[in-house]
N, C-alpha and C positions, 0 to 999 in steps of 0.2 A: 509523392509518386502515384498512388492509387486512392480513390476518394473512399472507396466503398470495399467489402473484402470481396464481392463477388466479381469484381474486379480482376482481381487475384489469380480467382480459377476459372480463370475465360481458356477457352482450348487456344490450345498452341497454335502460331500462324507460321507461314512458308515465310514471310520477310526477315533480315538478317538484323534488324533493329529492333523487330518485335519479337524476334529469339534472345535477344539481349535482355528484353526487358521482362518473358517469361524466367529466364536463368535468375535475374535482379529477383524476383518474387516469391522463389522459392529458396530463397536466401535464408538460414535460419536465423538470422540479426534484424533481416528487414520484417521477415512473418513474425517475429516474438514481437519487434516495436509496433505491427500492425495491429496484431491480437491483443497486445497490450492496449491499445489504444483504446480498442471496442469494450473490449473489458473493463476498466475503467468507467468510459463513459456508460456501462449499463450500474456498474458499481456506484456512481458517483449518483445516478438516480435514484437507486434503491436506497442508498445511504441517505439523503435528502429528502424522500418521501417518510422516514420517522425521524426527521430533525436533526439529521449531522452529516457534517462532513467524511470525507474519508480518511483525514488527518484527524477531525475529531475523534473519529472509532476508533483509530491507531493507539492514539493517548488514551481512550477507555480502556484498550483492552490491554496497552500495556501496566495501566494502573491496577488493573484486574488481576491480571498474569501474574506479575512482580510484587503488589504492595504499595505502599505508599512511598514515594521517595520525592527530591528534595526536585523543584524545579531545573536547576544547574545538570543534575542527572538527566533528567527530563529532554533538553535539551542536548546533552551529548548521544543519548538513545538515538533520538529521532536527526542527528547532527545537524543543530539549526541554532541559530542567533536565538539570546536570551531573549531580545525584543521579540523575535518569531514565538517564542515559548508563550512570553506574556499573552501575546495577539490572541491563541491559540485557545490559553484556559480563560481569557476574561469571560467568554459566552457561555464558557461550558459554567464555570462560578456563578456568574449572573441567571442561568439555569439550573441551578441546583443539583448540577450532574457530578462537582468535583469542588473538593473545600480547600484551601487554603490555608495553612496557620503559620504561624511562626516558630520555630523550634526553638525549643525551651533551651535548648543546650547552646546555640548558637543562634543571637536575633537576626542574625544578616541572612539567614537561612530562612526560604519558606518550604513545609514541607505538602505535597498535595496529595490526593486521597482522592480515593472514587467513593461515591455517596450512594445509598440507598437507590436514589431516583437513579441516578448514572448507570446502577447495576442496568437496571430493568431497560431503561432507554437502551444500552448497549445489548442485552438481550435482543431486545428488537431487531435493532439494524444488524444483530448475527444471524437472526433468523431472515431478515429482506437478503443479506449476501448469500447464505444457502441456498435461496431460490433460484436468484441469480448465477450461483456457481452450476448446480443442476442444468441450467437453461445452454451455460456457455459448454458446457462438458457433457450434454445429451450424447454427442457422436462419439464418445467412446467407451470402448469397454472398460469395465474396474481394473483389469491389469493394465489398459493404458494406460488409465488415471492417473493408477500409482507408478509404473513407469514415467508419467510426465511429472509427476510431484517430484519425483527422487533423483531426476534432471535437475530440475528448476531448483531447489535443494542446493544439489552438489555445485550447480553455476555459480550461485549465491553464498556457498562458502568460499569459494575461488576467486568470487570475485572480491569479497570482506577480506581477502589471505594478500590480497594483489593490495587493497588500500593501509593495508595496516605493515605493509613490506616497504612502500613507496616511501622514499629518502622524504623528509621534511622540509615546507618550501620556508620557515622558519629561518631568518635568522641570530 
């Protein structure tokens, strides 16, 4: 709908199509998907400029967060195909960011692990997203901040409350 967000906040016109499409823009489904978008794409920079993804960082920082847990985990975390999981850590292993082993307890289990280097690389790209979140969040005050965090928050448990309620398409 709008290429650019300045776009967005072009003033309002007299025409009854382009009142349409200011009401469409201040939509708070379309402006989250919009800002999402730019956000992102400045995230996905920042995150790429010290050598990872923004899926990669996800899986560092939940390996970080949580511990070392089994890939199968790993995958339900993140809810993706096991092949997804695999795709995910073979670069992060092949870079020395995250190991692999087999659990002793159980061989068909591999359990994965953030490494040394992984810390610091993930340090990194915490510190490139701080910059970035500074950059995206300049225009507002600390109490927006956290008024907007504690939105986004509460959305986000409502909306995890909405998929974990929905009947199973399972048969």
């Amino acid at each position: 709908m709008y290429d650019t967000m300045s776009e967005m906040s072009a003033e309002p016109t007299s025409s009854a199509s382009e009142a349409v499409l200011d009401e469409r823009a201040s939509s708070p489904g379309i402006l989250l998907a919009l800002l999402g978008q730019e956000a992102m794409r400045r995230l996905r920079a920042a995150h790429a400029a010290v050598g990872v993804s923004p899926r990669q960082f996800h899986v560092l920082g939940l390996l970080h967060d949580r511990g070392p847990m089994s890939q199968s985990e790993l995958g339900q975390i993140l809810a993706v195909d096991k092949s997804i999981v695999v795709a995910l850590l073979n670069p992060l292993e092949l870079n020395g960011l995250v190991s692999r082993k087999r659990d002793s307890a159980d061989r068909r289990r591999h359990v994965v692990s953030l490494t040394a280097a992984g810390k610091r690389q993930l340090d990194k790209a915490t510190r490139a997203q701080h910059e970035v979140e500074a950059e995206l969040f300049a225009g507002l005050s600390s109490g927006e901040l956290r008024t907007l965090a504690a939105s986004l928050l509460a959305l986000r448990a409502s909306l995890s409350a909405e998929d974990r309620s929905a009947p199973s398409e399972e048969c």
